[in-house]
C-alpha positions as CSV (number, residue, x, y, z in Angstrom):
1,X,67.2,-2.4,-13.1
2,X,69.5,0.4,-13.8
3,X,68.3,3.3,-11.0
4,X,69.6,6.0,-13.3
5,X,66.9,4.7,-15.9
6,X,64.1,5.4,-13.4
7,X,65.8,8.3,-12.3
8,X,65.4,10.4,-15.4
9,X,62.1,9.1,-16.0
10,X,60.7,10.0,-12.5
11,X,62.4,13.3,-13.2
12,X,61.0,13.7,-16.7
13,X,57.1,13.7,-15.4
14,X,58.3,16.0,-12.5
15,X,57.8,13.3,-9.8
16,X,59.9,13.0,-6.6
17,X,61.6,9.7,-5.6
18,X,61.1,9.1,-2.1
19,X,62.1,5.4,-2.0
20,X,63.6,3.1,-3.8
21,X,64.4,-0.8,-3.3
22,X,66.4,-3.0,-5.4
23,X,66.1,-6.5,-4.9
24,X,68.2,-8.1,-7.3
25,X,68.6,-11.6,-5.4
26,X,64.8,-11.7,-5.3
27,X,64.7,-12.4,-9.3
28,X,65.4,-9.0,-10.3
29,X,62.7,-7.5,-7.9
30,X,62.5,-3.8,-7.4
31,X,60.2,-1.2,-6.1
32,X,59.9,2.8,-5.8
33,X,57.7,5.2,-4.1
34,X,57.3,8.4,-5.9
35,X,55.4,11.7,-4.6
36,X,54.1,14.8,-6.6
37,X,50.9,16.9,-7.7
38,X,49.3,16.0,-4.1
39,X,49.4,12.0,-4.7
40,X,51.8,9.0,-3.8
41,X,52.5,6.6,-5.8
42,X,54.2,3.2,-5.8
43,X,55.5,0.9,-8.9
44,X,56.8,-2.4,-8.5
45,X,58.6,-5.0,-10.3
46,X,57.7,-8.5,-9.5
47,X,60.6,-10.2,-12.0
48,X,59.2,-13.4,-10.3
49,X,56.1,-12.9,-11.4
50,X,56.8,-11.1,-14.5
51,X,54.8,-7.9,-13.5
52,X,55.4,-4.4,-13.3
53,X,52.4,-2.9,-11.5
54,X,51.6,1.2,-10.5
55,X,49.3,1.6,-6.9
56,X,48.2,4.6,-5.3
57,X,49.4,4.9,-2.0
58,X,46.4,6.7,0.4
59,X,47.3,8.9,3.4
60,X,47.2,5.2,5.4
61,X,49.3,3.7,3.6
62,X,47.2,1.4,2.1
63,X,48.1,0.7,-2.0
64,X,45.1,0.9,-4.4
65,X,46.2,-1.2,-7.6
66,X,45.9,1.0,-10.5
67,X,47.3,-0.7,-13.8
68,X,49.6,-3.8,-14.2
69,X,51.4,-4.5,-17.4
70,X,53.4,-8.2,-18.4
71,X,56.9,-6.9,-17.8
72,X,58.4,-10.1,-18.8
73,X,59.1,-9.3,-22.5
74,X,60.4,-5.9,-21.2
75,X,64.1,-4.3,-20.9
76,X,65.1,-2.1,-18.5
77,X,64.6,1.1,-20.9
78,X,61.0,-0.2,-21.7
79,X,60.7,-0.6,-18.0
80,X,61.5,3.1,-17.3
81,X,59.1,4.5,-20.5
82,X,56.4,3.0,-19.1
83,X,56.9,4.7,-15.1
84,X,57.3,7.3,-17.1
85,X,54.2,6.6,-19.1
86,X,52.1,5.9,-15.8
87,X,53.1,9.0,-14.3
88,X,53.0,11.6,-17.1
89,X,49.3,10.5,-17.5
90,X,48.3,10.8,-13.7
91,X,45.4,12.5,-14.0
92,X,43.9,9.4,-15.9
93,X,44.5,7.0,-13.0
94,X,42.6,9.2,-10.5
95,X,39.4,7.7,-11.8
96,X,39.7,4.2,-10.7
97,X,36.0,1.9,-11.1
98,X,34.1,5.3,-12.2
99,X,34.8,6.9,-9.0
100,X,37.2,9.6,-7.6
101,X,40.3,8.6,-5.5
């Protein structure tokens, strides 16, 4: 995953990259931890797997699974747009099984 990709779409939805881990010996596996408007976030790409997945990260730590999408017929840009995607429509993931987060 090209970092500069992720980069400008964290910036884009006015996020803040906290963390970010490459693994590319772990079949292309990568994950980030992004902060802003009062929430944390985390997305992660399981290449293994073939999933790219966004969580919500509570003041514990503990990661709420919020969408998932087949990442396997994705390339690094379509990767990005939809972090980008995820992010820019936060306010939709707040409501997770008709209750709020």
């Amino acid at each position: 995953m090209l970092y500069s990709y992720l980069e400008n779409a964290i910036q884009h939805a006015e996020f803040t990259l906290t963390e970010f881990s490459d693994q590319r010996a772990y079949f292309g596996c990568w994950s980030l931890i992004v902060e802003g408007n009062g929430h944390t976030y985390s997305i992660v790409h399981e290449g293994r797997d073939g999933w790219l997945i966004f969580y919500r990260r509570d003041v514990y730590g503990t990661l709420t699974e919020l969408d998932k999408k087949e990442s396997a017929c994705m390339d690094d840009t379509d990767k990005a747009s939809q972090c980008l995607i995820w992010l820019s429509d936060y306010p939709h993931f707040l409501v997770f099984n008709d209750q709020q987060l």
